[in-house]
C-alpha positions as CSV (number, residue, x, y, z in Angstrom):
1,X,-16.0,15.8,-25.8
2,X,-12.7,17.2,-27.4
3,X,-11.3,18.1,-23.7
4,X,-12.6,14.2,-22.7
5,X,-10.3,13.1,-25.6
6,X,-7.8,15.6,-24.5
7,X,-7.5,14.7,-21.0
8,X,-7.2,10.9,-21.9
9,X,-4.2,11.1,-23.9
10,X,-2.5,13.9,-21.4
11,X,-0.4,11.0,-20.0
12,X,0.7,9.4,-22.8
13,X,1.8,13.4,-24.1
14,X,4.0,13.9,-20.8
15,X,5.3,10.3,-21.4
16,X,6.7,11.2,-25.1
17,X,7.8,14.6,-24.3
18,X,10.4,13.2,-21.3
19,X,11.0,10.1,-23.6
20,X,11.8,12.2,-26.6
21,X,13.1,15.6,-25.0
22,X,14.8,14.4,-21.9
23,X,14.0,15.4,-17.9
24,X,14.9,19.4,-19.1
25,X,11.0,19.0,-20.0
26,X,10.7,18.9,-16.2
27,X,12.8,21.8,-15.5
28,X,10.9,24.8,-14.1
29,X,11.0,26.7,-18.0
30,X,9.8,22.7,-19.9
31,X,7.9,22.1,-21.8
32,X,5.6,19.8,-19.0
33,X,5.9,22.2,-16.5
34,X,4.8,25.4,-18.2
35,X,2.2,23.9,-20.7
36,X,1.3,20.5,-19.9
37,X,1.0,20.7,-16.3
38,X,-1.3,23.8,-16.3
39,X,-3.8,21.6,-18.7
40,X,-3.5,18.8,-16.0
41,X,-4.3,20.9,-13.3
42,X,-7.0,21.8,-14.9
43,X,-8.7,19.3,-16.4
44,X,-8.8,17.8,-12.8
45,X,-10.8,20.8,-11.4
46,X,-14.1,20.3,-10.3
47,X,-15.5,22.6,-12.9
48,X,-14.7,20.7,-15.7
49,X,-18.0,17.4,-16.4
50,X,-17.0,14.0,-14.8
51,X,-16.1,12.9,-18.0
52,X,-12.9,15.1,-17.9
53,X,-12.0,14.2,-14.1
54,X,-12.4,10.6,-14.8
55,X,-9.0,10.3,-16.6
56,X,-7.5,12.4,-14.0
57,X,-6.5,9.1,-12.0
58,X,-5.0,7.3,-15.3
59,X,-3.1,10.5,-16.2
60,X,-1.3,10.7,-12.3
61,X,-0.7,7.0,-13.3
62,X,0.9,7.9,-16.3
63,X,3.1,10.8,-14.3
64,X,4.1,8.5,-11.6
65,X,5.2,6.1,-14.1
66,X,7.5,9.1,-15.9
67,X,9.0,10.5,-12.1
68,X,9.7,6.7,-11.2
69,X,11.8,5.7,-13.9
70,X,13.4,9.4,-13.5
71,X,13.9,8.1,-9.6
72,X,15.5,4.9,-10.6
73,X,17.9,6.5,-12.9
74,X,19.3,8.7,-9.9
75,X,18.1,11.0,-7.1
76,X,15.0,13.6,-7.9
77,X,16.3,17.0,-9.2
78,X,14.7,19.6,-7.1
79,X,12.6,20.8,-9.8
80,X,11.0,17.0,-10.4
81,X,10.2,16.7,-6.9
82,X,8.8,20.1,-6.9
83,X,6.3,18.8,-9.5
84,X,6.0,15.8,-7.3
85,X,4.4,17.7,-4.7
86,X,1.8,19.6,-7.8
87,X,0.9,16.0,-8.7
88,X,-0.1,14.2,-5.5
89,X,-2.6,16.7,-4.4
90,X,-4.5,16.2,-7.5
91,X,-5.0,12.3,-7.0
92,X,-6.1,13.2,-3.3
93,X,-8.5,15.3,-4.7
94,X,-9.7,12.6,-7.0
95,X,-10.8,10.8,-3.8
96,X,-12.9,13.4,-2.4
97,X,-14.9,14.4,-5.6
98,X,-18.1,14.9,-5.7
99,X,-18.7,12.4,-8.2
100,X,-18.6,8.9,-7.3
101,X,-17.8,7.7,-10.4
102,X,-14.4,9.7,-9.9
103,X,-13.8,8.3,-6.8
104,X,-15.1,4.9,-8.3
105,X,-12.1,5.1,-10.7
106,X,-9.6,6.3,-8.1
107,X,-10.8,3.2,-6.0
108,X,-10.4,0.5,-9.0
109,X,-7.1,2.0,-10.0
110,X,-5.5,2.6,-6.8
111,X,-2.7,-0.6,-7.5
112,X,-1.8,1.3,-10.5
113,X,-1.5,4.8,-8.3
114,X,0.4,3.0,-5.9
115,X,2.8,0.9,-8.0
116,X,3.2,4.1,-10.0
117,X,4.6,6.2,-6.6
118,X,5.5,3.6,-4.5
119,X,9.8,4.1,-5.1
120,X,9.1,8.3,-4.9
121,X,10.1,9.7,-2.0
122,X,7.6,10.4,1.0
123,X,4.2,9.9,-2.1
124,X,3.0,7.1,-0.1
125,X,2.8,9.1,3.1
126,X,-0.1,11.1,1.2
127,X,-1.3,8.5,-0.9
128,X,-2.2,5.4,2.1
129,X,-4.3,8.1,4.2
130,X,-6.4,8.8,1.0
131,X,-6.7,5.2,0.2
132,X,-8.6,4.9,3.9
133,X,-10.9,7.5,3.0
134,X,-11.4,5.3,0.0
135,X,-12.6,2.6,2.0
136,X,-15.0,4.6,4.2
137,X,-16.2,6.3,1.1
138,X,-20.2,6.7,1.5
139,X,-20.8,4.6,-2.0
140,X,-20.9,0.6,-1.8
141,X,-19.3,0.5,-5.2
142,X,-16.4,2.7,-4.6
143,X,-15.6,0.8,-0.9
144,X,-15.8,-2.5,-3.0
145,X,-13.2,-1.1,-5.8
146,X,-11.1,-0.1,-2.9
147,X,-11.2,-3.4,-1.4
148,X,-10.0,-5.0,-5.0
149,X,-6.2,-3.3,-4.2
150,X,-5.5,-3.5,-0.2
151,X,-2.8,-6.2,-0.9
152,X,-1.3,-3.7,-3.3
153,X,-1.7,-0.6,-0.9
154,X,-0.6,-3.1,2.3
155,X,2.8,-3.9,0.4
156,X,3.6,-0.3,-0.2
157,X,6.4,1.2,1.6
158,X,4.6,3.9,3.6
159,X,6.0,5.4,6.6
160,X,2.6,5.6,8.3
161,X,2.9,6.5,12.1
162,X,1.8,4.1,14.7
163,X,-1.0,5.6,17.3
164,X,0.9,5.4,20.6
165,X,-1.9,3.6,22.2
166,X,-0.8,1.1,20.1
167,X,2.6,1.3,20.1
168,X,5.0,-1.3,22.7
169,X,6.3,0.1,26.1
170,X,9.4,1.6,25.4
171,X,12.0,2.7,27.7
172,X,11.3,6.5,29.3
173,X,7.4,5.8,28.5
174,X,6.8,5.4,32.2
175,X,6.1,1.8,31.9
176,X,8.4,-1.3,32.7
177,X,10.0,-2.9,29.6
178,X,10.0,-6.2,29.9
179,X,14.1,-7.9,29.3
C-alpha cells in the first residue's frame, strides 16, 4: 500500500523538484536522475503488484509533461534526452504487461501519453507502434479504451514509415511516373 501511495505521487515529486530546483535536477549527478528515477524504474517492474504499475502510465504523463515544457524553453540538453530515452521504454512496457488492467490504463490514458511527448523529439516514433499493439490487445476492454484516443494518436506528429507497397511510383522505382 505505502509503495501504491508512493508511486502515485512520483510525478507530482519530479514535477516540484524541476519547478523548484531547476533542469540541473536532470543533469546526470540530480537529484531525478540518481534518486527519483531509480524508484520509477522500479516501481514499473513487473515484480512489483498491479497496484504499483497502474500509476506507471500517469507518472510517464507527469515526466512528459516536465521534458516538454523543458523542450519548449529551448533545445534538449544531452542529459534530458538521455533520460528521454530511460522513460519511453517504460510506457512501452506498460503496454505489454501481463496485467490487463495495466494495459487497460495505458489504453484510456494514451491522449494524455501522447499530448505529453508529442513536441519531444523522435517519442512518437516509439510511442504510435505501441498504441497499435494497444488496439490488437487480446482484452475487449483495453481495444475499446484504445479506441477512446485514435483522434488524439492520429494528430500526433509521428514520423511513421510508409510500407512501400503502399507508397506512389516514384522516379528510379522501375515504374512510369505519371507527369
Amino acid at each position: 500500500m505505502v509503495r501504491r501511495v508512493a508511486a502515485q505521487h512520483l510525478g507530482t515529486m519530479v514535477r516540484n523538484a524541476v519547478q523548484v530546483q531547476g533542469r540541473s535536477t536532470l543533469e546526470a549527478e540530480g537529484k531525478v536522475v540518481k534518486l527519483l528515477m531509480p524508484l520509477y524504474e522500479e516501481f514499473a517492474s513487473n515484480e512489483q503488484p498491479d497496484s504499483v504499475r497502474l500509476q506507471t502510465t500517469e507518472n510517464c504523463v507527469a515526466f512528459g509533461k516536465v521534458m516538454s515544457s523543458l523542450a519548449e524553453e529551448g533545445p534538449l540538453r544531452e542529459s534530458e534526452i538521455k533520460l528521454l530515452k530511460r522513460i519511453l521504454p517504460l510506457i512501452v512496457e506498460t503496454i505489454d504487461d501481463r496485467s490487463w488492467r495495466v494495459r487497460w490504463t495505458a489504453a484510456a490514458k494514451f491522449a494524455d501519453v501522447i499530448q505529453a511527448y508529442d513536441p519531444l523529439p523522435d517519442a512518437m516514433d516509439s510511442l504510435v507502434p505501441a498504441y497499435e499493439k494497444l488496439l490488437q490487445d487480446p482484452e475487449a476492454e483495453v481495444r475499446t479504451a484504445a479506441t477512446f484516443n485514435f483522434a488524439h494518436v492520429a494528430k500526433c506528429k509521428a514520423m511513421v514509415p510508409v510500407p512501400p507497397q503502399n507508397r506512389p511510383p516514384q522516379d528510379g522505382d522501375g515504374e512510369a511516373v505519371a507527369g
